[in-house]
C-alpha positions as CSV (number, residue, x, y, z in Angstrom):
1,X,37.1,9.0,58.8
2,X,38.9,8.4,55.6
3,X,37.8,7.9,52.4
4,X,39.3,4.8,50.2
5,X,38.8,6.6,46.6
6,X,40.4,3.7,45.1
7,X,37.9,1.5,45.8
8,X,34.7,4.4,45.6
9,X,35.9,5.0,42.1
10,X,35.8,1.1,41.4
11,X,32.4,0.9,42.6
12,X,29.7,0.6,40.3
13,X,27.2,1.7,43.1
14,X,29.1,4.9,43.5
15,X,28.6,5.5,39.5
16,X,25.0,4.3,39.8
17,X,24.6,7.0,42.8
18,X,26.3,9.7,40.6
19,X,24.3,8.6,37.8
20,X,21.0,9.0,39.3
21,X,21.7,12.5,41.3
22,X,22.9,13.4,37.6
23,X,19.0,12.6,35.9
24,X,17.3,13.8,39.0
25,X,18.9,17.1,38.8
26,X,18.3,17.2,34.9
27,X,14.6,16.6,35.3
28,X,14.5,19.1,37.9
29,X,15.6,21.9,35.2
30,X,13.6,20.2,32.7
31,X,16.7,19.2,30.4
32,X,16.1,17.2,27.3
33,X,15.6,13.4,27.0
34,X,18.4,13.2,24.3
35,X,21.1,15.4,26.4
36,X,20.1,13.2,29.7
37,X,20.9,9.8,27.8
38,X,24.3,11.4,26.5
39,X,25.8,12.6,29.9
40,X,24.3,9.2,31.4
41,X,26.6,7.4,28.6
42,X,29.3,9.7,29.4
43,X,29.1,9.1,32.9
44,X,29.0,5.3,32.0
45,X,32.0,5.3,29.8
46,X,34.3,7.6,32.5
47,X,33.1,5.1,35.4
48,X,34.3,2.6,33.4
49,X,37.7,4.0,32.5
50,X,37.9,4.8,36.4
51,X,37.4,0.8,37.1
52,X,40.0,-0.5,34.4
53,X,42.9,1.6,35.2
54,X,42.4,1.0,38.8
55,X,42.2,-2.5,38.2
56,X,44.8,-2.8,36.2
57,X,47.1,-0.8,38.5
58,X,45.8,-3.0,41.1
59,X,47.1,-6.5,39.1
60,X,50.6,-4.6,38.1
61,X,51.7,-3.8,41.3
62,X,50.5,-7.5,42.4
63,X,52.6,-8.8,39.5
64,X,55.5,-6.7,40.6
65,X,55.6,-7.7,43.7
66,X,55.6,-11.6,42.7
67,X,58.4,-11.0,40.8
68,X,60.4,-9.5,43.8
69,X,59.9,-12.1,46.1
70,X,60.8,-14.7,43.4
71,X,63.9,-13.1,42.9
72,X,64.5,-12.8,46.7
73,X,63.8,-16.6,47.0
74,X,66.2,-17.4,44.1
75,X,69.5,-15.5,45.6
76,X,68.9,-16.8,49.1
């Protein structure tokens, strides 16, 4: 079986699964409030990076391929 990483990187339920294996492992070594809420945010902020570039990827390769077959239609 494959794995699509494009779209599991997109997800926001694989970020919330990451997320929470992140704080269950922290409160399992008993690591600080304040250093669990900054890796959360971090992990938040990368996930979200993740999403936009693949998105946007996503809508420029779309575009370019618009603009191809316009340009095939208009020297036929």
């Amino acid at each position: 079986m494959k794995i699509d990483w494009k779209q599991k990187l997109s997800s926001r339920k694989f970020w919330a699964a990451i997320t929470s294996l992140v704080v269950a492992v922290f409160a399992i070594f008993g690591v600080d409030q304040l250093t669990t809420e900054q890796v959360i945010a971090l992990i938040g902020a990368i996930g979200a990076l993740i999403a936009y570039i693949l998105s946007e990827g996503y809508v420029d390769a779309n575009r370019t391929d618009t603009k191809e077959e316009e340009n095939d239609e208009k020297t036929k």
